[in-house]
Phi, psi and omega in degrees: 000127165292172157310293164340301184278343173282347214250333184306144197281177211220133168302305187234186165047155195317337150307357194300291186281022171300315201268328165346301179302293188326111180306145167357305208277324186305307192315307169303323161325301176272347165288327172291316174305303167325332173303292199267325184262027165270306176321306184289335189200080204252157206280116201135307186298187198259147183259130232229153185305160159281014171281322171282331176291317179303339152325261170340284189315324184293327198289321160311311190295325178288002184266290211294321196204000179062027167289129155332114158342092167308129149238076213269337192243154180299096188321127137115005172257166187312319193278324168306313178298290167348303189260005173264337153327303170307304176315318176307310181298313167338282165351277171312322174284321171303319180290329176282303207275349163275341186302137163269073197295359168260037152232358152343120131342102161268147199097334217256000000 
């Protein structure tokens, strides 16, 4: 599941003008997450649970728009283990796509 497809309006019931409402910037936002974990889990990689994937995406989204960490699985099962993986990677792709890498040292 994408951002996008979590964010698309609905025929009916309270969700029906969600994406509507929703400012520009939340939209761009989830577009950037979409973005870095087409990147992050690209056709070809070794393939990771949708518990890790599910992961990943929250650590962005808490970079990206400041949603809270979810703890959706119970500590010490398998799938918690997954998705707190997921989450380290999240991190790390966030912190690699902030590096400004022409102000590195090189050599030094």
């Amino acid at each position: 599941m994408n951002a996008m497809s979590m964010v698309a309006p609905t025929t009916s019931g309270p969700g029906a003008s969600r994406a509507a409402a929703e400012p520009a910037s939340l939209r761009a936002a989830l577009l950037k997450v979409d973005r870095l974990m087409d990147i992050a889990f690209f056709p070809g990689r070794a393939e990771r649970s949708p518990e890790y994937q599910e992961g990943c995406r929250a650590a962005l989204e808490f970079h990206l728009i400041g949603r809270r960490l979810p703890a959706p699985y119970v500590a010490g099962c398998a799938a918690a283990d997954a998705f707190v993986a997921g989450v380290d990677e999240g991190h790390a792709i966030w912190r690699r796509q902030r590096v400004d890498y022409s102000r590195l040292p090189l050599g030094e």
